[in-house]
C-alpha positions as CSV (number, residue, x, y, z in Angstrom):
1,X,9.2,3.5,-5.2
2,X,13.2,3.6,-4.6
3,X,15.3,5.1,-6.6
4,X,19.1,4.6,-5.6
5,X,20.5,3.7,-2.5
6,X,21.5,6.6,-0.4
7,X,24.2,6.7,2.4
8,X,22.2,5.9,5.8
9,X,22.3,8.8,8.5
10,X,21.0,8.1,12.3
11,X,18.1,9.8,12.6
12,X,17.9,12.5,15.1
13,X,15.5,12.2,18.2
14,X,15.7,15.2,20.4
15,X,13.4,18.1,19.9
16,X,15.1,21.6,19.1
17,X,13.8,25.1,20.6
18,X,12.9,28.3,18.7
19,X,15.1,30.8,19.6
20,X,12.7,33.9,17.4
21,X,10.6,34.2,14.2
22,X,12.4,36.3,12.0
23,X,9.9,35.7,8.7
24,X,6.6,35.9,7.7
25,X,5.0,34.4,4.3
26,X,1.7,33.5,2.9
27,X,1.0,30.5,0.4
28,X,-2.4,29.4,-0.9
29,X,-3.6,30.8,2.4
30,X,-1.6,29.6,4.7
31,X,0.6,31.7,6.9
32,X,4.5,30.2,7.1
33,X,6.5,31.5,9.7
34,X,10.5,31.7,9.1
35,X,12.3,30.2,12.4
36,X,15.7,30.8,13.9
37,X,16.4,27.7,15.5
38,X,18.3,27.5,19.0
39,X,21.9,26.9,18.9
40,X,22.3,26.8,14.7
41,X,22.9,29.7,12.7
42,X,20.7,31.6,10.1
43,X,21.6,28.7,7.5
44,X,19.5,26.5,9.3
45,X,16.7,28.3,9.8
46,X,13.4,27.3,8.2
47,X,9.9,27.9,7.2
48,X,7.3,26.7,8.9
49,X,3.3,27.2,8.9
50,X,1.7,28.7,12.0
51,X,-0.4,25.4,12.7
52,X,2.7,23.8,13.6
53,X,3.5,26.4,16.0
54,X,2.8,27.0,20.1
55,X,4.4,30.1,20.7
56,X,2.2,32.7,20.7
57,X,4.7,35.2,22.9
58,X,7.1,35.3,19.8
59,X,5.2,35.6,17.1
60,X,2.6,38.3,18.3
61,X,5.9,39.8,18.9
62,X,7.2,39.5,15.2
63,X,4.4,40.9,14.1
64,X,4.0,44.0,16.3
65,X,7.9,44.6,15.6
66,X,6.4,44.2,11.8
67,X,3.1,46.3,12.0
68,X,5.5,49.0,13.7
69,X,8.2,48.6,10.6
70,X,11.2,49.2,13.4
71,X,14.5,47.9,13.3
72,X,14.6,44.5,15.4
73,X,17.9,46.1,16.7
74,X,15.9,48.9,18.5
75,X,13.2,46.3,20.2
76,X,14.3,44.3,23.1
77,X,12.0,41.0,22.1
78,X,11.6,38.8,25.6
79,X,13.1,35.8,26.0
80,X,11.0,33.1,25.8
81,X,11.4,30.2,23.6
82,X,8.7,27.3,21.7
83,X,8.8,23.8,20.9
84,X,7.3,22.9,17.3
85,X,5.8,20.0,16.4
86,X,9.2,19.2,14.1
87,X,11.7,17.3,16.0
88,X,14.6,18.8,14.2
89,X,15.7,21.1,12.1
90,X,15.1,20.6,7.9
91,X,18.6,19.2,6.1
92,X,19.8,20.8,3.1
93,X,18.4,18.6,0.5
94,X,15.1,18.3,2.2
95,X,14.9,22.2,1.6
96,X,16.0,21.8,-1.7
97,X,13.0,19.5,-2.4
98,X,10.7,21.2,-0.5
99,X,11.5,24.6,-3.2
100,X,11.2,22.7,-5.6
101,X,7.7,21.4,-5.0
102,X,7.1,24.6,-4.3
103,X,8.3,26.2,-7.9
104,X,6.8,23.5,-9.3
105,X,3.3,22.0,-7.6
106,X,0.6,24.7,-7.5
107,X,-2.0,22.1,-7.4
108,X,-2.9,23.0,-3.8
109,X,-1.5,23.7,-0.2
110,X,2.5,23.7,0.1
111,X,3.2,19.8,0.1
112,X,6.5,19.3,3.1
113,X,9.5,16.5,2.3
114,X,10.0,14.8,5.6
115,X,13.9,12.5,5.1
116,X,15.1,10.8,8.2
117,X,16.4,8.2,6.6
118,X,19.3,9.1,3.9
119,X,20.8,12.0,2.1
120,X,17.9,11.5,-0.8
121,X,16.3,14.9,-2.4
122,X,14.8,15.7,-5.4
123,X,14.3,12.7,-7.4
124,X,16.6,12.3,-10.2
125,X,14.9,12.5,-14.0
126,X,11.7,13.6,-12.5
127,X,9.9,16.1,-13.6
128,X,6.6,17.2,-11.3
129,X,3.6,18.5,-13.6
130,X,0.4,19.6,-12.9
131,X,-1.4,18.4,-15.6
132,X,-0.9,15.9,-18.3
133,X,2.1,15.4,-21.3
134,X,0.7,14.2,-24.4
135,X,2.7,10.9,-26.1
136,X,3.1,10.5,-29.6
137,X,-0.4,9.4,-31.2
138,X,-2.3,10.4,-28.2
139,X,-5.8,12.8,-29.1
140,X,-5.5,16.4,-27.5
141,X,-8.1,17.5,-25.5
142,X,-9.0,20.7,-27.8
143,X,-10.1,17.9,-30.3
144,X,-12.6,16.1,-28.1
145,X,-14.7,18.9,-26.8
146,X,-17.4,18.2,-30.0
147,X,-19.6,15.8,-28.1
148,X,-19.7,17.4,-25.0
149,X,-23.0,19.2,-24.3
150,X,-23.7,21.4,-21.5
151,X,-26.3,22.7,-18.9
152,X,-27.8,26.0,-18.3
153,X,-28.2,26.1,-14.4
154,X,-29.1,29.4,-12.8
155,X,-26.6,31.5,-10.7
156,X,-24.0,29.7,-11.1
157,X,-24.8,26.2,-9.4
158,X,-26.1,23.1,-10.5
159,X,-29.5,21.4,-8.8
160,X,-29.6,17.2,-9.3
161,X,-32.9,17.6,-10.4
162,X,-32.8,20.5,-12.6
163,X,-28.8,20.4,-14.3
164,X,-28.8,18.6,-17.7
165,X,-25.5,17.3,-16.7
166,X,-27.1,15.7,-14.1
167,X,-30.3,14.4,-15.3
168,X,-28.6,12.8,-18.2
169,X,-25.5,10.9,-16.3
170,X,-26.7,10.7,-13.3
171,X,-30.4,10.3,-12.9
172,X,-30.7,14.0,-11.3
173,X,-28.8,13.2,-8.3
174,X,-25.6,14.6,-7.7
175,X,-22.0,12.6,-7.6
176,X,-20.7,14.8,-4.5
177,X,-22.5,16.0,-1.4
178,X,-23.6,19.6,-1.9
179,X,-22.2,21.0,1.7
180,X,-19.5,18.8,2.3
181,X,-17.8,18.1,-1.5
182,X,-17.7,14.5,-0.3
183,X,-18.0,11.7,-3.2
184,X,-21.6,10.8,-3.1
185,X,-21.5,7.4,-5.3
186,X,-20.2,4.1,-5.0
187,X,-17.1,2.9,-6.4
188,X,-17.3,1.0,-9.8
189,X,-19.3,4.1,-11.1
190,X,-18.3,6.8,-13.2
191,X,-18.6,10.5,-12.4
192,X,-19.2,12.6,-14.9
193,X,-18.6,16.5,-14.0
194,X,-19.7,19.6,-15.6
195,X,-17.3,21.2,-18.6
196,X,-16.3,24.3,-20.5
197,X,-20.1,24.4,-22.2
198,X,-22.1,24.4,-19.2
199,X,-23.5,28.0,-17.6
200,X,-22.4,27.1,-13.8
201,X,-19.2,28.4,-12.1
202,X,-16.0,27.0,-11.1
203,X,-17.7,26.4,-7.8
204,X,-20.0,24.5,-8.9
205,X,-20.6,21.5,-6.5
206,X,-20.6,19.3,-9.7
207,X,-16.7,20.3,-10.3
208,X,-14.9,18.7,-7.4
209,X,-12.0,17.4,-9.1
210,X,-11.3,20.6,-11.2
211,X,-11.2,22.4,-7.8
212,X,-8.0,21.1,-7.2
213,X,-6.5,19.4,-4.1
214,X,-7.4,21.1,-0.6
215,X,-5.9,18.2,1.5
216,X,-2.1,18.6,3.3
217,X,0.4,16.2,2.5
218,X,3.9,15.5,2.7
219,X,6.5,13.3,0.9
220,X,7.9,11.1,3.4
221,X,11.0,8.6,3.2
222,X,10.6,5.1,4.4
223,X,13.7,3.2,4.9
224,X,12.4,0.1,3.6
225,X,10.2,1.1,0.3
226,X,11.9,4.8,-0.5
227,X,9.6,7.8,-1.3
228,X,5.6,7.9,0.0
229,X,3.1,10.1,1.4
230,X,1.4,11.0,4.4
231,X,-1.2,13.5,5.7
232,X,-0.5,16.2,7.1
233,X,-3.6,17.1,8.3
234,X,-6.8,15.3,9.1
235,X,-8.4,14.0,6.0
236,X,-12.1,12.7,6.0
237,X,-13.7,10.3,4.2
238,X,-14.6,10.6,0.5
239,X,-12.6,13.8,-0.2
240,X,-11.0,14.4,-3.5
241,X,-6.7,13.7,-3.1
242,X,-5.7,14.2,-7.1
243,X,-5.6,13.1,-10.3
244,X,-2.9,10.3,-11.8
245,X,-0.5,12.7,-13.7
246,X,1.8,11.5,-16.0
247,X,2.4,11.2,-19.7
248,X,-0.4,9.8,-21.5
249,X,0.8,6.7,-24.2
250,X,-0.1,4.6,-26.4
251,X,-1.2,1.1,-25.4
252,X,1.6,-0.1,-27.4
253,X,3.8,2.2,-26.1
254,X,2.8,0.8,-22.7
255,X,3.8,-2.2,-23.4
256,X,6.9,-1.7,-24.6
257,X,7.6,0.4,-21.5
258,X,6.3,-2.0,-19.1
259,X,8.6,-4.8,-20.2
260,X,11.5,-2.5,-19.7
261,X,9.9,-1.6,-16.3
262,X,9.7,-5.3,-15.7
263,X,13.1,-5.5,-15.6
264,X,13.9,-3.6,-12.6
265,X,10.7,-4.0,-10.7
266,X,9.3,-0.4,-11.8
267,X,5.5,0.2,-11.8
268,X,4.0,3.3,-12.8
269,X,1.6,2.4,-15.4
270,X,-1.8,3.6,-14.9
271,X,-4.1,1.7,-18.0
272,X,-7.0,3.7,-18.7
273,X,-10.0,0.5,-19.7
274,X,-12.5,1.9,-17.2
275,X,-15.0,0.9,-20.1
276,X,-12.3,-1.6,-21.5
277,X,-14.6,-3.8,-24.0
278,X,-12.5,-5.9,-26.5
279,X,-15.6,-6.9,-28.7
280,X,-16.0,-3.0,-28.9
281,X,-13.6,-0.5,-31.2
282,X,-15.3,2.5,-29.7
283,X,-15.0,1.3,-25.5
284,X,-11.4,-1.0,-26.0
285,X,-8.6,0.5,-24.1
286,X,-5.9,2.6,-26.1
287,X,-3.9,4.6,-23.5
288,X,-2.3,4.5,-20.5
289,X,-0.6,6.8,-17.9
290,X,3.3,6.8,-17.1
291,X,4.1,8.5,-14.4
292,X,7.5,7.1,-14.0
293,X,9.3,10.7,-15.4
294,X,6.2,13.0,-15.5
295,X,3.9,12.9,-12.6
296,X,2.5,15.1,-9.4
297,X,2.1,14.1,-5.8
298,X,0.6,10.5,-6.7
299,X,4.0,9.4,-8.3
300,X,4.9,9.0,-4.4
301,X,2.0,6.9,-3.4
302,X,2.8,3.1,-2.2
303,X,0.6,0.1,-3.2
304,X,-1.0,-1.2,0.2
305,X,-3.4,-4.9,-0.2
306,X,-5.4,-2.8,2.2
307,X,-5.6,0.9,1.1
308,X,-7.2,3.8,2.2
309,X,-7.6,5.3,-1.3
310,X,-10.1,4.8,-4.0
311,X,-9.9,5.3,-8.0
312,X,-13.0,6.8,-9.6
313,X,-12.9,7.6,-13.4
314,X,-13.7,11.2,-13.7
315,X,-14.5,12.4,-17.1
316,X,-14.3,16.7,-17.2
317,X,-13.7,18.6,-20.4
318,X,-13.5,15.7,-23.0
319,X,-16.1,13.5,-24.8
320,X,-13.8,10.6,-25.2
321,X,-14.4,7.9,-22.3
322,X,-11.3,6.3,-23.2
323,X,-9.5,9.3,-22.0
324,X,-11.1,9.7,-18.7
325,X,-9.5,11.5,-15.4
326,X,-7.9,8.7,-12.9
327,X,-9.2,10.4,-9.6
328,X,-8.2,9.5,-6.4
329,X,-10.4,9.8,-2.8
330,X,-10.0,9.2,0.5
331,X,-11.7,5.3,1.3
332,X,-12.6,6.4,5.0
333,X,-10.6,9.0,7.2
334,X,-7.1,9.2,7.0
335,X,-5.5,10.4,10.6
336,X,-2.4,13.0,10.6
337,X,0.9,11.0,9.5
338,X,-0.7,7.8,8.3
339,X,0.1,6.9,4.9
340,X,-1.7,7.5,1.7
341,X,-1.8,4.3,-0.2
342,X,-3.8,2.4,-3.6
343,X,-4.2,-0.7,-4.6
344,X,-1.9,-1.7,-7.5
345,X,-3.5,-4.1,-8.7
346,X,-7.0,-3.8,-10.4
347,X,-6.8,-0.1,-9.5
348,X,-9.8,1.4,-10.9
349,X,-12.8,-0.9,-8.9
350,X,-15.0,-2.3,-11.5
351,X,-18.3,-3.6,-10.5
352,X,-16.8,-7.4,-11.0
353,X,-14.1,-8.8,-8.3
354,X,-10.6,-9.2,-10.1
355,X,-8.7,-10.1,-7.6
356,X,-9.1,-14.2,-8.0
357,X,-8.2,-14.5,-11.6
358,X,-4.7,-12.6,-10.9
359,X,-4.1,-14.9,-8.1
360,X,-4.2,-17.6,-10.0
361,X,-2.4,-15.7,-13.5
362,X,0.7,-14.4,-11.3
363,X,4.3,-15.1,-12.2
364,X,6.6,-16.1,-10.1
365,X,9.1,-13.9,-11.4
366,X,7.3,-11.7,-10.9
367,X,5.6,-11.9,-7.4
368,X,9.8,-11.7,-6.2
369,X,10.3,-9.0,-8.4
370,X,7.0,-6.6,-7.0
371,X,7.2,-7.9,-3.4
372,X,4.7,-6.2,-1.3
373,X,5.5,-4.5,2.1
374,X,2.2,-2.9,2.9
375,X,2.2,-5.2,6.1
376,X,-1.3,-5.1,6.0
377,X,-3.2,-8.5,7.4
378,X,-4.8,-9.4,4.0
379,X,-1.5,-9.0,2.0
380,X,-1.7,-11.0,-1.1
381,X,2.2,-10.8,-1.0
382,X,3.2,-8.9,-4.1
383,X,1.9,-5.8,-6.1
384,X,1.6,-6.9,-9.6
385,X,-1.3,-7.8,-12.5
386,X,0.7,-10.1,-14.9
């Protein structure tokens, strides 16, 4: 997911020293730490969070100077120095990126713009959202809430075998692990969560999804397939990522966009046909969601023929099926710096295999044009449905 060609840099390989920690910042609860780097000035210097930190001398020492609220002129601070786990020291237009995720993502943790590769920054005509935009002829959600029924579960939390929710959808067994949040059903199924009429809380182990995103990520350049993402942090299998973001369109509107998108190998069409039945008005897919200039973290992710994410259709705070949630989890653990990745093509796993029909269906135009480079061992080769 390119956007233009940036002027190459060398990358730089030798690790830089702390010199002192002269900030101190909390963000969706985790402590950052402002660092004035070895040998650069106070233009250089950069937040970081304390994870990534192994000098304990300096900053109990920040903070004593803090708790005390004396002048760092009248402390003599010793001399010792840290390594972090960042090789070097954050350009300007990664910083630039990195405040603007910040003004502008409030999904969950701090998300970190790691670019080793060019002079690339923010995007150009992107806009990141955390929640949907609403194309012309598309249903809002304050007008689908009239089917939705709700449960009356005590205290706040929902029991398979008691929740109406539950019992209806679900057959009294709930979609998530109760201690862990994990997803507890199989892909190809549906998971329908609890909405703004039942009695439980926003804790409720039957609202995963609309708890947000817990896991750490960054935005990574890759000098052969632009922007992706990586974890940050260990991430365990089954956990909830994010939703697909984006504007929500038409069909038809899709389809005029996608043969535009065609034209320079863009793909950021998400169809919504979870329940797509062409003999049926009331199941037959209608929308779609472009994430191309409207989108959130999952704009970034790369197609991979072997991924490590899933799709589940999630269905919240509407009645309408046709308007489901595109939710994204975590196929089996995901290790620190690996990249997150879906499968393009037939992205939403249905209980029926897709894949040999679009073998044989492919264009050659357009298997050039969507070449993969997941490198993975069962690479079909390109990254396209039609």
């Amino acid at each position: 997911m390119d956007y233009t060609n940036g002027t190459a840099v060398l990358p730089v390989e030798e690790e830089y020293e702390v010199e002192r920690v002269v900030g101190k910042k909390e963000e969706n609860g985790v402590v950052y730490y402002l660092l004035k780097w070895k040998g650069y000035d106070d233009n250089f210097n950069t937040w970081e969070p304390s994870s990534n930190l192994d000098c304990p001398d300096l900053v109990r020492q920040f903070n004593r100077e803090q708790r005390m609220k004396e002048e760092a002129s009248n402390l003599n601070p010793p001399k010792k120095f840290c390594l972090t786990k960042f090789s070097r020291p954050k350009t300007q237009n990664e910083l630039e990126f990195e405040a603007y995720l910040r003004s502008h993502a409030r999904d969950g943790p701090p998300i970190s713009v790691i670019n080793d590769v060019d002079d690339q920054g923010v995007p150009p005509d992107f806009q990141y959202v955390d929640g949907y935009i609403y194309g012309e002829n598309v249903p809002r959600p304050e007008t689908l809430k009239d089917t939705l029924f709700g449960c009356e579960c005590e205290d706040g939390i929902c029991k398979g075998f008691k929740c109406k929710c539950l019992k209806e959808m679900n057959k009294g067994m709930l979609y998530y692990r109760r201690d862990t949040g994990q997803v507890n059903v199989r892909p190809g199924n549906v998971i329908i969560e609890c909405n703004s009429r039942c009695s439980c809380s926003a804790r409720c182990p039957n609202r995963v999804t609309q708890q947000g995103r817990k896991v750490y990520l960054a935005i990574k350049r890759f000098a052969d397939k632009g922007w992706g993402v990586i974890a940050t942090k260990r991430i365990e299998s089954g956990v909830f990522i994010t939703y697909y973001y984006g504007e929500i369109i038409t069909s038809q509107e899709a389809d005029i966009r996608g043969n535009k998108y065609d034209e320079v190998g863009r793909t950021y069409l998400f169809d919504l046909d979870f329940c797509d039945d062409p003999s049926n008005d009331t199941s037959a897919c209608l929308y779609t969601i472009d994430a191309w200039r409207f989108g959130n973290i999952s704009h970034f992710f790369n197609h991979s023929c072997d991924p490590n994410l899933v799709v589940y259709p999630v269905m919240t705070d509407n009645g309408d099926m046709r308007l489901h949630h595109v939710a994204f989890f975590s196929k089996r653990v995901i290790e620190v710096g690996e990249e997150l990745t879906f499968d393009y093509v037939g992205s939403v796993e249905k209980h029926e295999s897709v894949e040999a029909k679009l073998d044989e269906n492919i264009k050659p135009e357009m298997i050039e044009k969507y070449k993969c480079k997941c490198r993975a061992g069962n690479c079909r080769g390109y990254f396209h449905s039609v």
